[in-house]
BADOPA-5828 format. One line per 2 residues: number of its first residue (from 0); their letters; for each residue x, y, z of C-alpha. Coordinates in nm, 3 decimals, decimal comma. Layout:
N
NUM	a	X Y Z ~ ...;
END
This chain:
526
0	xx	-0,281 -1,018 -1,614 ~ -0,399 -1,392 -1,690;
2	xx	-0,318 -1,657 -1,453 ~ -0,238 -1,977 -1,553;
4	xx	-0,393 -2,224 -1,286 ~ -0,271 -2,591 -1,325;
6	xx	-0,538 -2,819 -1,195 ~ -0,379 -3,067 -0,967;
8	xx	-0,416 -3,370 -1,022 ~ -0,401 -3,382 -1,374;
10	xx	-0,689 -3,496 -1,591 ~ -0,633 -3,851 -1,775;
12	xx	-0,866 -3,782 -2,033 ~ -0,664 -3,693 -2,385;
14	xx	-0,930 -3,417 -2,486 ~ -0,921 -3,250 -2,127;
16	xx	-0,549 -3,193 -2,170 ~ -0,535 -3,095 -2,489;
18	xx	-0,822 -2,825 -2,386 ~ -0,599 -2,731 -2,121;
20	xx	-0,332 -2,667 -2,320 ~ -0,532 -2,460 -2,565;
22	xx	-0,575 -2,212 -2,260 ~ -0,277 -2,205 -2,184;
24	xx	-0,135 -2,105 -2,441 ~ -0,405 -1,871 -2,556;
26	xx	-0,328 -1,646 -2,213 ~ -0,003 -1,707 -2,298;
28	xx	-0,028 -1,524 -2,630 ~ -0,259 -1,268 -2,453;
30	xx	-0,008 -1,182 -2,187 ~ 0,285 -1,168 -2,474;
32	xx	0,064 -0,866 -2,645 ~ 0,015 -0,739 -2,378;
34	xx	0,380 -0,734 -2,220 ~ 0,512 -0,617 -2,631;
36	xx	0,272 -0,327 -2,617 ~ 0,397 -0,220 -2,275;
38	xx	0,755 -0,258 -2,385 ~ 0,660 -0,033 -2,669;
40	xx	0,495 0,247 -2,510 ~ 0,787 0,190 -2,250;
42	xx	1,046 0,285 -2,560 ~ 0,791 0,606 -2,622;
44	xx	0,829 0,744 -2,295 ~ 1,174 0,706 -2,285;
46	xx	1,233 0,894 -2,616 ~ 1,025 1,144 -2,509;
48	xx	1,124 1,267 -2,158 ~ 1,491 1,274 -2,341;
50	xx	1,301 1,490 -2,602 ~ 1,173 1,679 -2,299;
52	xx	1,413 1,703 -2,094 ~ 1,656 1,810 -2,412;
54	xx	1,395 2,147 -2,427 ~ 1,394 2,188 -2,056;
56	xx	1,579 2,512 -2,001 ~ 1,363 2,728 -2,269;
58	xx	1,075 2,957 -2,155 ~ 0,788 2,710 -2,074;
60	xx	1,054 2,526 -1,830 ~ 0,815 2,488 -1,570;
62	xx	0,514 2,300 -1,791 ~ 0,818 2,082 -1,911;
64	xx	0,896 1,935 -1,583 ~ 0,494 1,902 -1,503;
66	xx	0,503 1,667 -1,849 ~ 0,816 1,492 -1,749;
68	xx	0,726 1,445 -1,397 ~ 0,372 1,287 -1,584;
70	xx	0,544 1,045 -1,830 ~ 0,752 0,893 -1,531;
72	xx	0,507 0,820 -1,319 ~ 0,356 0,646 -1,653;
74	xx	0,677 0,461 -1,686 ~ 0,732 0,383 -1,350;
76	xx	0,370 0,179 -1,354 ~ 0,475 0,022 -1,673;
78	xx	0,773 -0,129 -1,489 ~ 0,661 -0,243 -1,162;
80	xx	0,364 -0,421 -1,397 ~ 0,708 -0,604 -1,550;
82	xx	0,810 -0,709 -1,230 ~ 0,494 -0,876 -1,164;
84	xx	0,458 -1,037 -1,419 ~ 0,813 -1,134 -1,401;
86	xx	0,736 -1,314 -1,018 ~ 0,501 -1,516 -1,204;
88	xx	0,609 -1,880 -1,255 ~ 0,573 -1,900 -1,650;
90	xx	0,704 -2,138 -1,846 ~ 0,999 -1,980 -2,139;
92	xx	0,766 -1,886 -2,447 ~ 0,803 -1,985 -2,786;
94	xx	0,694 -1,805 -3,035 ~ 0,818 -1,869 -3,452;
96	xx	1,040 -1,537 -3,428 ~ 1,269 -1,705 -3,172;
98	xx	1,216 -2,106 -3,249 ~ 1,333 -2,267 -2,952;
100	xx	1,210 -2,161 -2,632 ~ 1,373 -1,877 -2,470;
102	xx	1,402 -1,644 -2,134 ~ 1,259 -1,330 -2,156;
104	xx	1,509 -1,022 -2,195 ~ 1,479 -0,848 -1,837;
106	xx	1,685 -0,487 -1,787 ~ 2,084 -0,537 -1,820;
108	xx	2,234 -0,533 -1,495 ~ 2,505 -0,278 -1,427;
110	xx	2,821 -0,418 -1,212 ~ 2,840 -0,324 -0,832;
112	xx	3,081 -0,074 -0,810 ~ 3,394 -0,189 -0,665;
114	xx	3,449 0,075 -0,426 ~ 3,180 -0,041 -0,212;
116	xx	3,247 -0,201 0,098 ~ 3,211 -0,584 0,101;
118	xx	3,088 -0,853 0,328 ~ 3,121 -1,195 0,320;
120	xx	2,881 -1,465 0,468 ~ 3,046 -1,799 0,412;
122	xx	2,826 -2,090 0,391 ~ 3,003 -2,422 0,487;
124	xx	2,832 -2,748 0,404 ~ 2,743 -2,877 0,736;
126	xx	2,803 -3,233 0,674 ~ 3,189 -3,362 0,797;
128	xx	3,134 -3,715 0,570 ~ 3,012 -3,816 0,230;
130	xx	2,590 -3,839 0,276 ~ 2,633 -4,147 0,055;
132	xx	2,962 -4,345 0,156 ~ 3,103 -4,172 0,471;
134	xx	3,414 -4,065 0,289 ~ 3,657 -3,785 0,380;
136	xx	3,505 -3,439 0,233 ~ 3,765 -3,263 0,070;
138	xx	3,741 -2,894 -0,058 ~ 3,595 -2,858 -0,394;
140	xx	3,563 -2,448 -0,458 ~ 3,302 -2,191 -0,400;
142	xx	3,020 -2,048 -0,566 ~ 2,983 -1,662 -0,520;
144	xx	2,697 -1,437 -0,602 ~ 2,651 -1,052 -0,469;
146	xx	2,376 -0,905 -0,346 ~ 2,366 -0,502 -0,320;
148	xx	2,251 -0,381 0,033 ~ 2,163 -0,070 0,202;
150	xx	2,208 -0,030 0,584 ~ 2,181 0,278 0,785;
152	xx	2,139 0,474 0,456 ~ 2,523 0,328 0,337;
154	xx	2,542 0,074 0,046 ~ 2,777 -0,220 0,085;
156	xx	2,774 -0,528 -0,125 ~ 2,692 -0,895 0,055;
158	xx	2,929 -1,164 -0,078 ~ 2,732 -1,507 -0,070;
160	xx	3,011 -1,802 -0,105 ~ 2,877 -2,130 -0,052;
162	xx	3,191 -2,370 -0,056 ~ 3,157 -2,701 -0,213;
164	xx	3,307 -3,029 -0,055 ~ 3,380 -3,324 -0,269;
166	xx	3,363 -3,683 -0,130 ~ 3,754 -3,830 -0,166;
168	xx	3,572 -4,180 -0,230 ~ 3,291 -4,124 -0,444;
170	xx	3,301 -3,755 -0,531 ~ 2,977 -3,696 -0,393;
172	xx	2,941 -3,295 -0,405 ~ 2,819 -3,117 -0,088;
174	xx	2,724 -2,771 -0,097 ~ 2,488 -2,557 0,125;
176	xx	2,165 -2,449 -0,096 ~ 2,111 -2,080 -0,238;
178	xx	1,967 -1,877 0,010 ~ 1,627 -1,729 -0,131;
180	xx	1,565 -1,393 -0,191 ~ 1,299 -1,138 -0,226;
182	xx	1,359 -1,119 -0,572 ~ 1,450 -1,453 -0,776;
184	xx	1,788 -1,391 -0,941 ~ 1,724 -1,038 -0,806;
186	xx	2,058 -0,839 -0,709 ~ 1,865 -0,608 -0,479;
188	xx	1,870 -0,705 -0,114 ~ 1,514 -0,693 0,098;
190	xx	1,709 -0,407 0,320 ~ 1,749 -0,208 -0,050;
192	xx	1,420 -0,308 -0,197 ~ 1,248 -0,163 0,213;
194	xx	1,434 0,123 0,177 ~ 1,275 0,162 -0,211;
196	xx	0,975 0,122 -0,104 ~ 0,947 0,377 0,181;
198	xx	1,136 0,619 0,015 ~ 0,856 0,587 -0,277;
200	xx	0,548 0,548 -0,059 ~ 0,609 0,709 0,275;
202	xx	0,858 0,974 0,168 ~ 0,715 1,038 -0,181;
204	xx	1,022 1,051 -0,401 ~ 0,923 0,868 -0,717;
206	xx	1,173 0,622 -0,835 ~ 1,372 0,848 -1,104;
208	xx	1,443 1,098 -0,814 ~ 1,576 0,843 -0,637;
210	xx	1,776 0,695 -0,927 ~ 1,925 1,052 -0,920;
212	xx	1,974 1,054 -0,542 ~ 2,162 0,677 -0,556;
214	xx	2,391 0,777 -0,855 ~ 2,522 1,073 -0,614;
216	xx	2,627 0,806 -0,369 ~ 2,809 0,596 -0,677;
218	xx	2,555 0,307 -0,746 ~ 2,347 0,337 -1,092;
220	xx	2,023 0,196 -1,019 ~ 1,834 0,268 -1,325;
222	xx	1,432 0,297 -1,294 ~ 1,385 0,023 -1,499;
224	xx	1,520 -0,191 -1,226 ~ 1,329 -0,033 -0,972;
226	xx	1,044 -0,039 -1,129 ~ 1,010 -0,427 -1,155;
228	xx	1,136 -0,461 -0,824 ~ 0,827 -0,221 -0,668;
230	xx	0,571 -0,467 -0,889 ~ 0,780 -0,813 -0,753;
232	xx	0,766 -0,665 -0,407 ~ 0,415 -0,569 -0,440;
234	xx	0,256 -0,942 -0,597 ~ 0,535 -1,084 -0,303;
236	xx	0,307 -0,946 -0,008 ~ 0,005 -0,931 -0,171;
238	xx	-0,159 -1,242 0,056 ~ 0,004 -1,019 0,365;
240	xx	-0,253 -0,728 0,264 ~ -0,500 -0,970 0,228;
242	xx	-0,443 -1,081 0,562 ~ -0,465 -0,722 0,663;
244	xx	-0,756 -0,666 0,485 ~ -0,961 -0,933 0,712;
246	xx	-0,865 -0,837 1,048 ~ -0,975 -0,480 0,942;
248	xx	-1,283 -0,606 0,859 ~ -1,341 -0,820 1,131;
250	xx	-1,372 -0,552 1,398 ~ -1,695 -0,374 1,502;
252	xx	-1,618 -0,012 1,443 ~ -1,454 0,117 1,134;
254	xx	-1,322 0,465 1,021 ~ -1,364 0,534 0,630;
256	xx	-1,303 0,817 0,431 ~ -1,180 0,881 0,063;
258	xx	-0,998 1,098 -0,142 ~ -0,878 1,188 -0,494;
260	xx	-0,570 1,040 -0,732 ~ -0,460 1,172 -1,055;
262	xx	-0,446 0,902 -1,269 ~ -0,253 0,882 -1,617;
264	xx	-0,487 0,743 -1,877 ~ -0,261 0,536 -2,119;
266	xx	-0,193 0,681 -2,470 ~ -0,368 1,043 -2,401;
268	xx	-0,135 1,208 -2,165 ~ -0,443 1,287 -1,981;
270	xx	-0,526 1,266 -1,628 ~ -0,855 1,112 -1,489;
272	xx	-0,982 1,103 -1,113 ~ -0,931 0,753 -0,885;
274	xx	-1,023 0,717 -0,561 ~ -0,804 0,597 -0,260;
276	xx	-1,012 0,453 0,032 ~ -0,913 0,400 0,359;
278	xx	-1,074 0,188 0,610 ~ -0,939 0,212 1,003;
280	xx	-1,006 -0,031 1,257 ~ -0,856 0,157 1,567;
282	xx	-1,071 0,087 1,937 ~ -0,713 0,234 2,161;
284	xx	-0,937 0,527 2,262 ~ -1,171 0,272 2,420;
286	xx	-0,909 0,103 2,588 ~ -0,891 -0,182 2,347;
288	xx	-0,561 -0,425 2,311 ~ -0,679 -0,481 1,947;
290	xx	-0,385 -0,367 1,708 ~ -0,486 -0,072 1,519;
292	xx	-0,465 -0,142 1,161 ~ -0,564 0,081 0,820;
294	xx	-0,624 -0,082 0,468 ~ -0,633 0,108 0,154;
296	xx	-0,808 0,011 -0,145 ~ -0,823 0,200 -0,511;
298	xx	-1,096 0,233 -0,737 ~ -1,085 0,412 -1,070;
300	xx	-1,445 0,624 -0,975 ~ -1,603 0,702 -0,669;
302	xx	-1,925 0,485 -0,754 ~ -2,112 0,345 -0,402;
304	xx	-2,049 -0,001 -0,544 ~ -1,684 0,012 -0,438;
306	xx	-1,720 0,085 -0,086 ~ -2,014 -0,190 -0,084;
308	xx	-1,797 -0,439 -0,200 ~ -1,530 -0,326 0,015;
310	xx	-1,748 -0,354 0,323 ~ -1,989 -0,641 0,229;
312	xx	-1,908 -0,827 0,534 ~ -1,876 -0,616 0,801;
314	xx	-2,095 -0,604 1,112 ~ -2,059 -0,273 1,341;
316	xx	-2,040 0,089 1,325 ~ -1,917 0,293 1,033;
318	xx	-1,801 0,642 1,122 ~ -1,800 0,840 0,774;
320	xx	-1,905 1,169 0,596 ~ -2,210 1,216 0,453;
322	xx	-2,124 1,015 0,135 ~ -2,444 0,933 -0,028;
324	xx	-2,260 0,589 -0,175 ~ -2,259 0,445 0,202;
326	xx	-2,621 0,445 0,227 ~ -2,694 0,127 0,095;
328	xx	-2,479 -0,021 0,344 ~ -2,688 0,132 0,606;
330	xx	-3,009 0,009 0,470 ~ -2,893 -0,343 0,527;
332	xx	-2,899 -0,289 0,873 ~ -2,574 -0,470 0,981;
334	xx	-2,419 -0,150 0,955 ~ -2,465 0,181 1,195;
336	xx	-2,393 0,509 1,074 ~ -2,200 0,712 1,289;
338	xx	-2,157 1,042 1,126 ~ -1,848 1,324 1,253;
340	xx	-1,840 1,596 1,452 ~ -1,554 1,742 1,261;
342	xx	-1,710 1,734 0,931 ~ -2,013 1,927 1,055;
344	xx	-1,751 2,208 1,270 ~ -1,554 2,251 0,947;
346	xx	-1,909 2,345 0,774 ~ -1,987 2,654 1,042;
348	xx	-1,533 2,733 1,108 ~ -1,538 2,787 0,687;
350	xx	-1,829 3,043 0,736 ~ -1,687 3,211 1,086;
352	xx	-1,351 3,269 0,949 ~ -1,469 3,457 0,599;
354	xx	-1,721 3,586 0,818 ~ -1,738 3,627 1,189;
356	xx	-2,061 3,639 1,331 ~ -2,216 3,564 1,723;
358	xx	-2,425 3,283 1,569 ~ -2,081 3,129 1,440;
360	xx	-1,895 3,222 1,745 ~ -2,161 3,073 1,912;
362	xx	-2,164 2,701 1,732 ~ -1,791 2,657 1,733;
364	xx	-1,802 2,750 2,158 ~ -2,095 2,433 2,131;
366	xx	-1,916 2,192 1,963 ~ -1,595 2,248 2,141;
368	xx	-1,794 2,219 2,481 ~ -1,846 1,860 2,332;
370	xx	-1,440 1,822 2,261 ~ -1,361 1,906 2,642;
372	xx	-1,580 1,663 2,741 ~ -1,428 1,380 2,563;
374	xx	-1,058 1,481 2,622 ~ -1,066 1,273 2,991;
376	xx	-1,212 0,977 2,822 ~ -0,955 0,849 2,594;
378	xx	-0,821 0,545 2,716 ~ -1,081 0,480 2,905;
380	xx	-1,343 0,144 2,840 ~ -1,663 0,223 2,686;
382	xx	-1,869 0,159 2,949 ~ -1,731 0,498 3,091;
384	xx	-1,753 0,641 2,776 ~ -2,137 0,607 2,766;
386	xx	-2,194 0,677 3,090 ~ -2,005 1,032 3,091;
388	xx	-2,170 1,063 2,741 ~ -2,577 1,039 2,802;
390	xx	-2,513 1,235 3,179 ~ -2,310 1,514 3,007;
392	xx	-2,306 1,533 2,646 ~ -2,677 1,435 2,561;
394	xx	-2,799 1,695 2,728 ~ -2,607 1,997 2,552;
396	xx	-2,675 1,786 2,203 ~ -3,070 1,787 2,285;
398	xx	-3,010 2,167 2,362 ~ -2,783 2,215 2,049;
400	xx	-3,063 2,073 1,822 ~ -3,349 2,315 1,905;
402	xx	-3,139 2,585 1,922 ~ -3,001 2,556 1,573;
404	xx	-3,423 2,450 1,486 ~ -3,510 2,780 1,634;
406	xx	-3,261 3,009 1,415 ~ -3,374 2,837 1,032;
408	xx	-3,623 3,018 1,027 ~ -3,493 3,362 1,059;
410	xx	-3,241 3,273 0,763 ~ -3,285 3,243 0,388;
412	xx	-3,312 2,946 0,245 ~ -3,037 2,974 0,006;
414	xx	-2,775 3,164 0,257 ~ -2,449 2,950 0,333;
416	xx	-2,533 2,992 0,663 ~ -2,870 2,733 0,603;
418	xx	-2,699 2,515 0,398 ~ -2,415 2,430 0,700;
420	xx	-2,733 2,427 0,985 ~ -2,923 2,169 0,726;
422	xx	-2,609 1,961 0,680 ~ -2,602 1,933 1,060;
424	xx	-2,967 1,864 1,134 ~ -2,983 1,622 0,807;
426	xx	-2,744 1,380 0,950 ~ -2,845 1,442 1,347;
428	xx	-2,927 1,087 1,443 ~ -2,605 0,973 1,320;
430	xx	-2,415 1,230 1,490 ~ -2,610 1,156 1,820;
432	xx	-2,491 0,807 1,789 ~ -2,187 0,795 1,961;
434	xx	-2,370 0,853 2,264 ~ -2,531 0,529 2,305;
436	xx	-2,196 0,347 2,196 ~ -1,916 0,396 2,393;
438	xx	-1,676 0,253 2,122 ~ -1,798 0,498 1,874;
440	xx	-1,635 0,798 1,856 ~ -1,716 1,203 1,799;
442	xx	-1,572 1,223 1,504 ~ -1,331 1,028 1,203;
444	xx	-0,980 1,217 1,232 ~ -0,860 0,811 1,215;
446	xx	-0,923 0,786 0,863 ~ -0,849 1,154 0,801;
448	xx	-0,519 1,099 0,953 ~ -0,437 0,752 0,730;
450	xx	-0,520 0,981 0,417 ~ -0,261 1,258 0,514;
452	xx	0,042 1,109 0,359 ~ -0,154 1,001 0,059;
454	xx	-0,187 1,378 0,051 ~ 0,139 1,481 0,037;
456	xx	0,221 1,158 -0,219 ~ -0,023 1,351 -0,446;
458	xx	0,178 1,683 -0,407 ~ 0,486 1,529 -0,486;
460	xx	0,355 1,253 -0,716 ~ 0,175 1,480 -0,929;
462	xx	0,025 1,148 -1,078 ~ -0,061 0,743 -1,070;
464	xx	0,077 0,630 -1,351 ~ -0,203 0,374 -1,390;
466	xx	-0,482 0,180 -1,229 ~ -0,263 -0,088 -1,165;
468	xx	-0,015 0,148 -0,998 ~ -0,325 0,279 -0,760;
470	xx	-0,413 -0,096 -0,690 ~ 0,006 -0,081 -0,543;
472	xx	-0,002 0,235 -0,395 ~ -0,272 0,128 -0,191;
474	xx	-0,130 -0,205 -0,085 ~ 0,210 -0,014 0,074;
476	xx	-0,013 0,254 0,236 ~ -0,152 -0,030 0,388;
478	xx	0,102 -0,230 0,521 ~ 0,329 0,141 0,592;
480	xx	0,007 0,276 0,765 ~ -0,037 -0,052 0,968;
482	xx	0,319 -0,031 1,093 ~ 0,327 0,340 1,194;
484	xx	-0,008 0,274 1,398 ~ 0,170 0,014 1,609;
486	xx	0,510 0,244 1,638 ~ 0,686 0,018 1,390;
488	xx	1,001 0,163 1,178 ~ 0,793 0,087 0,830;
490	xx	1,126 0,057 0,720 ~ 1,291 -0,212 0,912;
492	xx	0,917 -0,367 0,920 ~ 0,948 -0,439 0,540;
494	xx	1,307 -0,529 0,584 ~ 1,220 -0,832 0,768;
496	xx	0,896 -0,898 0,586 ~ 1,130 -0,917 0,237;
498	xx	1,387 -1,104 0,425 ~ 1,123 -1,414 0,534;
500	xx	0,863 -1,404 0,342 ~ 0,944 -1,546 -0,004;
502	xx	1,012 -1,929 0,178 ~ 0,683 -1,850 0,433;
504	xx	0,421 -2,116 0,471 ~ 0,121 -1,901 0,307;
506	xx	-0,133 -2,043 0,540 ~ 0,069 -1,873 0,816;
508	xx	0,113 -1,535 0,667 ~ -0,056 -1,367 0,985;
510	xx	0,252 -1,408 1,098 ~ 0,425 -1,133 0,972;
512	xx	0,146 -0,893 1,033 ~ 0,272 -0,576 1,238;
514	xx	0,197 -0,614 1,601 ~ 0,273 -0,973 1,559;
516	xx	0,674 -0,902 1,495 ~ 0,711 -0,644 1,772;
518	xx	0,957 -0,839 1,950 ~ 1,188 -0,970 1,656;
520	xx	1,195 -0,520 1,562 ~ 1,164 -0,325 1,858;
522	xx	0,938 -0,014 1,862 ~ 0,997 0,315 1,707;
524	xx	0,835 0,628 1,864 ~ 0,500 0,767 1,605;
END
């Protein structure tokens, strides 16, 4: 989406303005195309899922749901790229259709059900005397706006009154301000919109099952809501994942791995391949007080220029596969390769368990001598971790090497059985590594474990329903990652971000990163 920057200050010259203007208005007309064609296709995929869902029970039920399941997931992008553009602060458009200038149309908002229970927060003006005359303030009525709320998995509606005084002598009107929300003009509460966004991105329920799941409890939440409340949300703590972002990057040992998304490619009903990345900065096992924290990022290929950009100013140690894309980072030379243990075991268990042999019996008993050794060192600083490392484990390594040297050539070159010994000795250096840096590790299970739930979004997911809806997902794996890796409720961790963060001071948006609201939380066992 355009933004509109206004240069401040303004300039005087007539031209300038005028030019400015002309910009304006031109991304104005570019974002209205482009918000008219997503309403459109929006329309489309409604239509159709009915259509679908009308043919649902015949014999191809099952390919059905797989097409239904795809067009939400579409839809459900479409939406939450409303909601972000509805945060923005636009001015009303005018086009000639409409003449004067007008709001634009957002989803109709269903009343809150009266059966749900009801509290009231009462704002009183905190002044006793008129500001301007010191007169006697005399009640004046009440302005009252609901908010719908979800605590300890029960909805209840918040009541906001804020009374109004009038001044006897003047009638000066005193009345405590609206308190912001998450949302502006938005009905759904932060405690609603955290449990949304969990449920979405930690428990993997998209947002129609959900819709289905609130409606049992007697609020109608439509998708269409939810949707633009997941893309407000999102462009709402998008400087927070920034945030992240940097302290990740600013340690000297990262964890980074990848893996596949479906993605929905607009107007085809096909699927394409994007990437999720993960990066981990996580230095416990070394006995570091540095929170642990995990950023995602999404690309729509898995070309080496992404995780170069990604990593263009990082200093350190990278523990990774074999990914041929990282190796321009290591030609820099600011960056060491540490490669993993547990990539190169899963090579030689693959082969042992279609195929038991002593040879393969043999490697896994090797590498798992190097496991035991580690196991007492976790937790411990890294000067211990080197030292027990180039006494013990160098040693069986330098032994490991030859002996693995010593059986190529009694193999063919082709056999499986090569190709796992040459992925080993190809990388060797790297996998040494971690025995001359005590805050390296043996292997990356960090980044393999921040890529597990994104696993089993994709199994119940099915689908991205766009870039843009990648570029999302990986912002809440990020911040719900971060959280669980300092034994945070993601949950209630969102909860308060939503409930502070819209009046925040942006230059102190570290603030509300994890490990740095602890206290104001509590901890929740991982």
């Amino acid at each position: 989406m355009p933004n509109l920057p206004i240069p401040k200050p303004l300039p005087d010259d007539i031209d300038a303005l005028k030019a400015m203007v002309r910009a304006q208005q031109a991304a104005m007309d570019q974002m209205a195309l482009v918000m008219a064609s997503h309403a459109v296709e929006v329309e489309q995929l409604k239509l159709l899922i009915a259509k679908l869902q009308r043919m649902q029970f015949g014999r191809k039920s099952e390919k059905i749901d797989r097409q239904i399941a795809k067009l939400e997931c579409r839809l459900e992008d479409l939406l939450a790229e409303e909601g972000v553009v509805d945060s923005l602060p636009l001015p009303p458009v005018v086009t000639p259709a409409t003449g004067p200038a007008t709001e634009p149309k957002g989803p109709v908002r269903h009343a809150l059900p009266p059966e749900l229970p009801r509290e009231e927060r009462i704002l009183e003006p905190a002044e006793t005397a008129c500001p301007d005359c010191g007169g006697h303030l005399k009640p004046l009525g009440e302005d009252v706006s609901e908010q719908l709320e979800i605590l300890n998995t029960a909805f209840k509606v918040i009541r906001h009154i804020r009374r109004k005084k009038a001044c006897a002598c003047c009638d000066r009107i005193v009345q405590v301000p609206a308190a912001s929300r998450p949302i502006l003009r938005g009905v759904a509460g932060p405690g609603l919109l955290a449990h949304i966004l969990v449920a979405k991105f930690a428990d993997h329920q998209p947002l129609y099952r959900q819709s289905v799941i609130y409606a049992r409890q007697g609020v109608e939440i439509d998708r269409s809501s939810m949707g633009r409340w997941v893309g407000a949300c999102s462009a709402l703590m998008a400087p927070l994942v920034d945030a992240l972002r940097n302290h990740v990057m600013a340690g000297t040992k990262l964890h980074a791995d990848d893996t596949t998304v479906p993605v929905l490619a607009a107007g085809h009903g096909q699927t394409k391949t994007g990437r999720l990345w993960t990066y981990v900065r996580d230095d416990r096992s070394a006995a570091s007080t540095v929170a642990p924290a995990v950023w995602f990022a999404y690309t729509p290929d898995r070309k080496g220029i992404h995780p170069q950009t990604h990593l263009a100013g990082f200093h350190g140690i990278l523990q990774a596969d074999a990914y041929a894309g990282f190796d321009a980072i290591y030609d820099t030379g600011r960056v060491q390769e540490a490669a993993c243990w547990a990539h190169t075991r899963r090579k030689f268990h693959d082969l042992h368990v279609v195929h038991p042999t002593t040879f393969t019996t043999e490697v896994l008993r090797r590498i798992g001598e190097l496991y035991k050794i580690e196991e007492p060192l976790r937790g411990k600083p890294p000067d211990v971790h080197r030292q027990v490392r180039q006494a013990q484990t160098l040693p069986l390594l330098v032994d490991f090497e030859a002996w693995l040297r010593a059986r190529l050539p009694t193999l063919s070159a082709k056999s499986d059985t090569t190709k796992a010994i040459n992925y080993a000795l190809n990388q060797w250096q790297a996998l040494l590594l971690y025995c001359d840096h005590g805050i390296a590790e043996i292997d990356n299970n960090a980044a393999e474990r921040a890529l597990r739930g994104v696993a089993l979004g994709r199994k119940n997911f099915l689908f991205v329903g766009a870039d843009s809806g990648g570029e999302r997902a990986a912002a809440m794996y990020a911040l719900i990652g971060t959280a669980k890796l300092n034994g945070i409720d993601p949950e209630a961790y969102l909860r308060h971000v939503l409930t502070h963060i819209a009046d925040y001071p942006i230059n102190q948006i570290n603030d509300f990163l994890p490990w740095n609201v602890t206290e104001q939380l509590g901890t929740a066992s991982r």
